[in-house]
ZADO-1210 file (C-alpha; in nm, 4 decimals, padded with zeros to 6 digits):
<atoms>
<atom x="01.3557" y="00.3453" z="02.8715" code="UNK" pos="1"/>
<atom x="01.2550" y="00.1764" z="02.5197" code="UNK" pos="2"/>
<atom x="00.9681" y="-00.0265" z="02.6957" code="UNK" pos="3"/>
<atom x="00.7955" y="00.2877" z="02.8312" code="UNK" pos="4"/>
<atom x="00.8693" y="00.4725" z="02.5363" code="UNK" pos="5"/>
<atom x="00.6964" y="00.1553" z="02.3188" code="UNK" pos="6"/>
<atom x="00.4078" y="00.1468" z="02.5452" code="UNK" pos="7"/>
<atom x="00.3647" y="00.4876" z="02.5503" code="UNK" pos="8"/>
<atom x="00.3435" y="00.5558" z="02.1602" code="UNK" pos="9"/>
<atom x="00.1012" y="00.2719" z="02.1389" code="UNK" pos="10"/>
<atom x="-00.2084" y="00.3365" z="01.9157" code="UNK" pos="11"/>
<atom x="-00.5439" y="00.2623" z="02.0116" code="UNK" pos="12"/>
<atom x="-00.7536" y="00.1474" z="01.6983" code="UNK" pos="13"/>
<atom x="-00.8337" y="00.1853" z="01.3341" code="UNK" pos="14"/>
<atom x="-01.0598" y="00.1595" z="00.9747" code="UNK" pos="15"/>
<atom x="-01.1737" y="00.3614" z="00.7183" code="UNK" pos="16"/>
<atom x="-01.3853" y="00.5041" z="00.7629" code="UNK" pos="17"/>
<atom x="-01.0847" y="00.5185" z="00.9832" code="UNK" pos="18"/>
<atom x="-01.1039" y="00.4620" z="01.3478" code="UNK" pos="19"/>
<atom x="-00.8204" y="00.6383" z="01.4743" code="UNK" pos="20"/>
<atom x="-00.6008" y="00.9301" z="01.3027" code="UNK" pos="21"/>
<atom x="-00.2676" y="00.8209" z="01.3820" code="UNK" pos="22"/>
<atom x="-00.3008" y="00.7953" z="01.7765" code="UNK" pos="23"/>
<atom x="-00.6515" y="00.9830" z="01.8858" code="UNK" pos="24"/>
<atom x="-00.9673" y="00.7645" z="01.8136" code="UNK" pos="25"/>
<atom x="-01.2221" y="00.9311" z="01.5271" code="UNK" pos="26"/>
<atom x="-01.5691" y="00.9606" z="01.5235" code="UNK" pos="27"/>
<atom x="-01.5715" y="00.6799" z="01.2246" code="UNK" pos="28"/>
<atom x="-01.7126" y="00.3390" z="01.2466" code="UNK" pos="29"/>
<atom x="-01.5925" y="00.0124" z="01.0604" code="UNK" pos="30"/>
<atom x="-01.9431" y="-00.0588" z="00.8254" code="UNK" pos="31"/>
<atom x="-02.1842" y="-00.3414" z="00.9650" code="UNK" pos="32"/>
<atom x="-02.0568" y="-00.6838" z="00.9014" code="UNK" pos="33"/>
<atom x="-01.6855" y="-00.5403" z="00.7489" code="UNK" pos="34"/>
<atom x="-01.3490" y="-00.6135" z="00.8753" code="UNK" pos="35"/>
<atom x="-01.0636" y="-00.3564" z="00.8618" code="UNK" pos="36"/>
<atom x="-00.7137" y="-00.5264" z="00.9137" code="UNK" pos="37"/>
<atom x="-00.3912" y="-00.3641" z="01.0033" code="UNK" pos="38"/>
<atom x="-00.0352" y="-00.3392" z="01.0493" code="UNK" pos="39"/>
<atom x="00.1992" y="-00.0516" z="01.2768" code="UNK" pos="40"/>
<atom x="00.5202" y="-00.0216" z="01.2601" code="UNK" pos="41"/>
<atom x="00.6788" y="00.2417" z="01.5684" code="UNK" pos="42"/>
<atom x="01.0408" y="00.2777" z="01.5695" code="UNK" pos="43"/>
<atom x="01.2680" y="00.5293" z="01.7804" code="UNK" pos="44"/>
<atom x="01.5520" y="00.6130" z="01.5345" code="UNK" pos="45"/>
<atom x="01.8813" y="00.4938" z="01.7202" code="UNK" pos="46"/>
<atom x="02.0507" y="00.1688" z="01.7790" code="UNK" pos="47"/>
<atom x="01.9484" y="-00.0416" z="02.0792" code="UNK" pos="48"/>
<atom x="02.2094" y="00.0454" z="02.3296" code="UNK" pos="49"/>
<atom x="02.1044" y="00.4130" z="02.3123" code="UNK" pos="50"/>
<atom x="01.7176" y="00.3641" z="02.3734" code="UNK" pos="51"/>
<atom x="01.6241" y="00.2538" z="01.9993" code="UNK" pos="52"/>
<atom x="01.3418" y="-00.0066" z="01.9711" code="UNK" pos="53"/>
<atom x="01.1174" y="-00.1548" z="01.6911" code="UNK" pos="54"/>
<atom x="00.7554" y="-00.2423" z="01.7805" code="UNK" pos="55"/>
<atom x="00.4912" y="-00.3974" z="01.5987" code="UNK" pos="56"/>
<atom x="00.1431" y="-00.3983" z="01.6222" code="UNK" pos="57"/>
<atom x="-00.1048" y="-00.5941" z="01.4375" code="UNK" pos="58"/>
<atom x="-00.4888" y="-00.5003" z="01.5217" code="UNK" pos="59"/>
<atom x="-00.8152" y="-00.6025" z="01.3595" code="UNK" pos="60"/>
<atom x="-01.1841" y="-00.4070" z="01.3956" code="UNK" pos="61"/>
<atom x="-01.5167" y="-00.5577" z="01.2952" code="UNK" pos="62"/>
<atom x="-01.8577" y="-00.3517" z="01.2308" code="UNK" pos="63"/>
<atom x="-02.0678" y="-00.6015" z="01.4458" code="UNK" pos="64"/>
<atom x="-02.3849" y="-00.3368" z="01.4403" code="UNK" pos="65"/>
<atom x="-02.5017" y="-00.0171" z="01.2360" code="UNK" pos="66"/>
<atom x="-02.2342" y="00.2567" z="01.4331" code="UNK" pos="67"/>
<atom x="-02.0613" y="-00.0051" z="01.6677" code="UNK" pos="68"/>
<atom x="-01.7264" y="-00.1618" z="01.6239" code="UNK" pos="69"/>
<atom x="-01.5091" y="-00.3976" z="01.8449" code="UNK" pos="70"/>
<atom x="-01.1708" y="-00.4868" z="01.7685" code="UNK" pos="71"/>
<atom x="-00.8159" y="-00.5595" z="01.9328" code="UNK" pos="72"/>
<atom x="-00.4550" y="-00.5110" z="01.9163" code="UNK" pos="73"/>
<atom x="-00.1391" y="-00.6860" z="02.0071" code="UNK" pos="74"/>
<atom x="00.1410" y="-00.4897" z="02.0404" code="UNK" pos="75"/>
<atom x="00.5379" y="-00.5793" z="02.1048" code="UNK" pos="76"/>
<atom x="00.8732" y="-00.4638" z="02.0495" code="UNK" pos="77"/>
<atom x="01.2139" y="-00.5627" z="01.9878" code="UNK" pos="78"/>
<atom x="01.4460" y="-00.3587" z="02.1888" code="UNK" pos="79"/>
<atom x="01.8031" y="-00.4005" z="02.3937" code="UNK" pos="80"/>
<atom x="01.6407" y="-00.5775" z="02.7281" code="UNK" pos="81"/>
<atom x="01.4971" y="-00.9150" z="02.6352" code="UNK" pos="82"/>
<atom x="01.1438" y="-01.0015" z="02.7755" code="UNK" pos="83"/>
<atom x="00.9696" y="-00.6737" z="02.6675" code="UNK" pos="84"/>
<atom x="00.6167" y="-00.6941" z="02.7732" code="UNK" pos="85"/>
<atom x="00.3181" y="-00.8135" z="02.5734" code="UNK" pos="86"/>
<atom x="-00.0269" y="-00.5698" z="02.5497" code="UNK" pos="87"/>
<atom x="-00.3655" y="-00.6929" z="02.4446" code="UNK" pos="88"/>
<atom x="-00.5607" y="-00.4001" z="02.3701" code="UNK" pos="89"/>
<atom x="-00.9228" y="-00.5228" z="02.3510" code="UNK" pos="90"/>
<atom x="-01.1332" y="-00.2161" z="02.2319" code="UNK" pos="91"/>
<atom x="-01.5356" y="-00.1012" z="02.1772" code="UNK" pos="92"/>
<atom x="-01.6965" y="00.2250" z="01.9871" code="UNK" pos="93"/>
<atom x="-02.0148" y="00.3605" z="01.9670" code="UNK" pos="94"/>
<atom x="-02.0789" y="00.6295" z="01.6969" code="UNK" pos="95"/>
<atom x="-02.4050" y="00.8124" z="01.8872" code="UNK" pos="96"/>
<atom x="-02.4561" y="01.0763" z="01.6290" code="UNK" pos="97"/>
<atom x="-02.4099" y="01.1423" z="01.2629" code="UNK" pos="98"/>
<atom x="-02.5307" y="01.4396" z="01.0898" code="UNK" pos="99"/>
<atom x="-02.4462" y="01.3952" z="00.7290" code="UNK" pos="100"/>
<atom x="-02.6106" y="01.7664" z="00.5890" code="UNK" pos="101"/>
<atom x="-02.4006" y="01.9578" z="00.8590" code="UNK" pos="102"/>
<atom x="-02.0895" y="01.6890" z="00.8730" code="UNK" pos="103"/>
<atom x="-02.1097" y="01.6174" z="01.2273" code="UNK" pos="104"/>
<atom x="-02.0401" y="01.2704" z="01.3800" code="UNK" pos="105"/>
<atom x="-01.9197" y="01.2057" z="01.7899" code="UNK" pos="106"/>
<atom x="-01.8687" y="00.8543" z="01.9165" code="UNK" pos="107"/>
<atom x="-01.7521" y="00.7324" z="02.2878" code="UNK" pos="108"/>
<atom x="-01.5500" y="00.4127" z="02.3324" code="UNK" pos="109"/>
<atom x="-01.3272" y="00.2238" z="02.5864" code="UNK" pos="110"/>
<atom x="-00.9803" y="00.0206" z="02.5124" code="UNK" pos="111"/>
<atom x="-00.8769" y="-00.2131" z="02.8080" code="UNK" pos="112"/>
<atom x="-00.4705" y="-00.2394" z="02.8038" code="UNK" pos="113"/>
<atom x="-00.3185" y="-00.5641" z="02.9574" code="UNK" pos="114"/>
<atom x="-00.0146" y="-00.7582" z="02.9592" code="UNK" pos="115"/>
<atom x="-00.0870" y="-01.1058" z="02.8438" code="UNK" pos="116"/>
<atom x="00.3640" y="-01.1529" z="02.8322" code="UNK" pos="117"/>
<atom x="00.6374" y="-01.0479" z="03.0704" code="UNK" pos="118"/>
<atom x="00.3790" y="-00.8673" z="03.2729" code="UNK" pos="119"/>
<atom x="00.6375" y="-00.7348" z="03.5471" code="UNK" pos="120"/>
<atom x="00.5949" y="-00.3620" z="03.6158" code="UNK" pos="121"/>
<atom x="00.3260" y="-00.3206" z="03.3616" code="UNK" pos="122"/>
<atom x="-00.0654" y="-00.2656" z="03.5154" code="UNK" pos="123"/>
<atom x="-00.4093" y="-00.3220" z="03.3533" code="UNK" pos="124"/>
<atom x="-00.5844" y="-00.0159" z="03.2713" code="UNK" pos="125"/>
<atom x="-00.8795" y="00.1259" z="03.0847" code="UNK" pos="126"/>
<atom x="-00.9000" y="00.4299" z="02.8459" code="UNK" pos="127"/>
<atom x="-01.2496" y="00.5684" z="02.8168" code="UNK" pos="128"/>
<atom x="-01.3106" y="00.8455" z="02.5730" code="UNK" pos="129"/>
<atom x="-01.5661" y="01.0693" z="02.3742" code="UNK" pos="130"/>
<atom x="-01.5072" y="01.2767" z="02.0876" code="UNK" pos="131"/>
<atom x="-01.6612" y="01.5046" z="01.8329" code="UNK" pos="132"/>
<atom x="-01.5888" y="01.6144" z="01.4752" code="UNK" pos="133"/>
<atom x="-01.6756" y="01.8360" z="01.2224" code="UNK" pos="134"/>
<atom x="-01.6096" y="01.7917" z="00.8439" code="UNK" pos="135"/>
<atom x="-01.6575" y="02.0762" z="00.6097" code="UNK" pos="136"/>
<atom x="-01.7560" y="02.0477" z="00.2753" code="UNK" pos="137"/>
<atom x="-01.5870" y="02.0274" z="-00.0717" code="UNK" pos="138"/>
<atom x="-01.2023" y="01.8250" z="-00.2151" code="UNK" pos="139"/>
<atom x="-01.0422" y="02.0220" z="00.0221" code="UNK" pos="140"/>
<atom x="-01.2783" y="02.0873" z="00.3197" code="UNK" pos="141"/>
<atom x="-01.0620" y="01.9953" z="00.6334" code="UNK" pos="142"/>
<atom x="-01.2055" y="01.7243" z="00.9382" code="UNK" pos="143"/>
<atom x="-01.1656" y="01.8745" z="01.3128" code="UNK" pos="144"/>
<atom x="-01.1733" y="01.6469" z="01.5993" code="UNK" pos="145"/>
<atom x="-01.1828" y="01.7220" z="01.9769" code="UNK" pos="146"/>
<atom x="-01.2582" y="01.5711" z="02.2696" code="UNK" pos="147"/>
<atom x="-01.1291" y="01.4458" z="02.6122" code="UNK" pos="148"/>
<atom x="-01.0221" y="01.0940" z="02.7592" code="UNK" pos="149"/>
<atom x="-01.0135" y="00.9295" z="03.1233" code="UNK" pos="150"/>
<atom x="-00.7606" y="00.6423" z="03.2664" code="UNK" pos="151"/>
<atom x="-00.9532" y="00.3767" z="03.4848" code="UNK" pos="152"/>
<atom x="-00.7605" y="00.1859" z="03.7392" code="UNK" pos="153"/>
<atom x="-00.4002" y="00.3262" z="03.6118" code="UNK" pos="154"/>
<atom x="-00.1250" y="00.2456" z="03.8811" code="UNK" pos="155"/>
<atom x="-00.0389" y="00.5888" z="04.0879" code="UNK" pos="156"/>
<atom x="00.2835" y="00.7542" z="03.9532" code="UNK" pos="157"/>
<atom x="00.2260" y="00.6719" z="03.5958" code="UNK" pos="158"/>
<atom x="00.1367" y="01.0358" z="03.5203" code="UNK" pos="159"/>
<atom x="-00.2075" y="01.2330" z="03.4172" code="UNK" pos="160"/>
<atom x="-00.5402" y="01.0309" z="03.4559" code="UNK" pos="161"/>
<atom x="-00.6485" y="01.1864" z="03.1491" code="UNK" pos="162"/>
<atom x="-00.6399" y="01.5205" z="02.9281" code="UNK" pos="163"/>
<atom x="-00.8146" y="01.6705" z="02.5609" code="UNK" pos="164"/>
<atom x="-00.7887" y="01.4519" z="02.2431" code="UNK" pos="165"/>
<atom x="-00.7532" y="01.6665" z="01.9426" code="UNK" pos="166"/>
<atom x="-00.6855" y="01.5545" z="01.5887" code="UNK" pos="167"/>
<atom x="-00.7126" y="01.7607" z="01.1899" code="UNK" pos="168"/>
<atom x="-00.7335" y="01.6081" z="00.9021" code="UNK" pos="169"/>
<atom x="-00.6201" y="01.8290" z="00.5606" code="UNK" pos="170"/>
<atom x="-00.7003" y="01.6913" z="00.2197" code="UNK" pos="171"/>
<atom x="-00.3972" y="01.8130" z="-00.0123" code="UNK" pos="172"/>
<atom x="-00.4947" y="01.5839" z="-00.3241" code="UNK" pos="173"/>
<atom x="-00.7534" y="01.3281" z="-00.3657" code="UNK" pos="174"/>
<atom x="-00.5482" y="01.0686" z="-00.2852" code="UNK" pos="175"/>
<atom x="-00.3373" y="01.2480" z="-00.0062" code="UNK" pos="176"/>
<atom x="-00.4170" y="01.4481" z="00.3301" code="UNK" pos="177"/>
<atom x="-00.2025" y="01.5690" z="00.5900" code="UNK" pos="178"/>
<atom x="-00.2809" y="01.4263" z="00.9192" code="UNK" pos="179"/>
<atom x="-00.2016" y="01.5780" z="01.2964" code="UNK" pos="180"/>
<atom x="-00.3294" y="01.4330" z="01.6176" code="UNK" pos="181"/>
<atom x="-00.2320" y="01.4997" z="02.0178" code="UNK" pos="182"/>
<atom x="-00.3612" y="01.3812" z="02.3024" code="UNK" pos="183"/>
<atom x="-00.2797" y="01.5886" z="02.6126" code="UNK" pos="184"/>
<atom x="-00.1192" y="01.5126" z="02.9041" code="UNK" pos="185"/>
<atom x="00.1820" y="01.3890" z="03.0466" code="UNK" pos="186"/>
<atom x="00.1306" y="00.9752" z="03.0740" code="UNK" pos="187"/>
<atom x="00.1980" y="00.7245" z="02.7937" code="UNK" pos="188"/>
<atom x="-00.0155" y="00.8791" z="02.5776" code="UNK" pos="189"/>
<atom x="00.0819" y="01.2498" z="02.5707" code="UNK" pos="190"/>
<atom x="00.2164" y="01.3002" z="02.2079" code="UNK" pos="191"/>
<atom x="00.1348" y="01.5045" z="01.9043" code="UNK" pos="192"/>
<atom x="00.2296" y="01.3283" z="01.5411" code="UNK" pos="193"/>
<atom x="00.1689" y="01.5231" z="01.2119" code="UNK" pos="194"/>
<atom x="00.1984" y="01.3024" z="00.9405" code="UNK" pos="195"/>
<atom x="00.0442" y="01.2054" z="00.5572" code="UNK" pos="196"/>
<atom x="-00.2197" y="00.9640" z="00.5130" code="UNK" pos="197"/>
<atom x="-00.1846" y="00.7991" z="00.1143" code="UNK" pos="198"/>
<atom x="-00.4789" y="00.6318" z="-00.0594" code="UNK" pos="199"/>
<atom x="-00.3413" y="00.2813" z="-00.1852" code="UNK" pos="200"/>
<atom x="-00.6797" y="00.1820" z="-00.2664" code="UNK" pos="201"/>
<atom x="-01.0245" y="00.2638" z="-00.3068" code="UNK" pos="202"/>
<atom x="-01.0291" y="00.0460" z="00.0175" code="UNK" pos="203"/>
<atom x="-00.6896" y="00.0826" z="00.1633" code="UNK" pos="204"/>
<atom x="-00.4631" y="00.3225" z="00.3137" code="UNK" pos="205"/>
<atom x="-00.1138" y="00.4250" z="00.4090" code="UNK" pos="206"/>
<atom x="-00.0069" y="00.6492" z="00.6872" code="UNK" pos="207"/>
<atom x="00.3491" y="00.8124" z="00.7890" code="UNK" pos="208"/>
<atom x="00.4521" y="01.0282" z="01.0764" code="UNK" pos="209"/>
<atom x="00.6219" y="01.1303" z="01.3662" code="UNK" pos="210"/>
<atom x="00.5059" y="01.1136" z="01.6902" code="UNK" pos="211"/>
<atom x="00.6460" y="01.3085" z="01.9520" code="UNK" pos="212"/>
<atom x="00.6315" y="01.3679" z="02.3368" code="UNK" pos="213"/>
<atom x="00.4252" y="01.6465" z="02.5420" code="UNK" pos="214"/>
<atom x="00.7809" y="01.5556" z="02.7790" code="UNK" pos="215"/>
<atom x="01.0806" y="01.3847" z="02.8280" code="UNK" pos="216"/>
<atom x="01.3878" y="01.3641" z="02.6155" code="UNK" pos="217"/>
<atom x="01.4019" y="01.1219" z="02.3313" code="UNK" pos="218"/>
<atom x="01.0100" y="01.0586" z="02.3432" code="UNK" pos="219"/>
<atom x="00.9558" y="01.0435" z="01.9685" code="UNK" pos="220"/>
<atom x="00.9681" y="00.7686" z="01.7211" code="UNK" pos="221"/>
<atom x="00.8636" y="00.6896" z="01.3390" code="UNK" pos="222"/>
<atom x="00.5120" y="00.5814" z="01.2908" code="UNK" pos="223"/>
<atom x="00.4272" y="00.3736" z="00.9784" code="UNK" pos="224"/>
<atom x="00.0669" y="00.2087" z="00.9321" code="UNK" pos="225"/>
<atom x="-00.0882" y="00.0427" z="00.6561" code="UNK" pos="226"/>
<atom x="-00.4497" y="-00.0712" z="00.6559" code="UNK" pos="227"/>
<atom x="-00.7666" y="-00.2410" z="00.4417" code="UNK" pos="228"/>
<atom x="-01.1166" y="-00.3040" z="00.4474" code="UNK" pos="229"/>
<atom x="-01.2795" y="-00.5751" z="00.3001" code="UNK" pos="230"/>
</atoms>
């Protein structure tokens, strides 16, 4: 159970402009030529021989154009069964539309999943996704993202083949905001985490939350990230 629960509460990318919330992909961008490096920490709170696991999962994005990043992740875990499988998670967006006077941006993107480690009973599968957000104006004017996401070549009996994406964004202080995202559906990525996002920097940030299953008992876990732009 900890290696589905790990690859289920997998994120899928980041910067900020950030390029996910916690789990859902946003409408931002990494700038042109800047790199946006970070660290996840994922943790279901119990001790190994009841389902608890630790995973970890660095991931880098580059601007390489105006509105188009590419990036990947590595994620693994540390739980009670040794050889716990290895995920590259190669990823592209492309921010089509950006409205600054009415605060409008959508984007569409694709994230290829694939053991590169202790591949048994894990497939290769893409994600492909669009989404569209709205920010209104002023300190406390909140951001609301929706959307919807497809699964391309996912093994049969591994769940929905895709659902909504939905994600808000609530400034509280200018250097905090509360953060929710969900993704519908029951598969691996069917979970809602609300959450804080902290301003470290001017370029850096610092997110905490929960994330926890549409199903299934013990799907949650902790979900730390920190991340910065230079």
């Amino acid at each position: 159970m900890a290696a589905t629960l790990f690859l289920t509460l997998l994120p899928n990318s980041v910067s900020f402009a950030q390029s996910t919330l916690f789990n859902i992909p946003s409408t931002d961008v990494v700038a042109e030529k800047k790199t946006y490096v970070e660290f996840d920490f994922i943790s279901h709170l119990e001790s190994h021989n009841n389902g608890g696991f630790q995973a970890y999962i660095p991931r880098v994005v580059y601007g390489v154009a105006k509105k188009v990043e590419i990036g990947t992740n590595v994620a693994f875990v540390d739980a009670l069964a040794p050889d716990q499988p290895v995920e590259l998670q190669p990823n592209i967006k492309f921010q089509f539309y950006a409205k600054e006077k009415t605060g409008v941006q959508a984007a569409a993107g694709a994230i290829l999943y694939t053991p590169i480690a202790h591949r048994a009973g894990v497939d290769t599968f893409g994600l492909i996704y669009t989404v569209v957000s709205k920010k209104w104006k002023g300190d406390h004017g909140p951001r609301l993202t929706g959307g919807g996401y497809g699964l391309a070549g996912r093994d049969q009996g591994t769940g929905d083949r895709g659902g909504a994406i939905v994600g808000y964004e609530q400034p509280l202080h200018p250097k905090v905001s509360f953060v929710t995202d969900w993704f519908s559906g029951k598969n691996r990525f069917g979970y809602v985490t609300p959450g804080f996002s902290f301003a470290v920097s001017p370029s850096s940030y610092f997110y905490a939350g929960y994330s926890i299953g549409n199903s299934g008992r013990k799907n949650n876990a902790l979900f730390l990230y920190y991340g910065i732009t230079f």
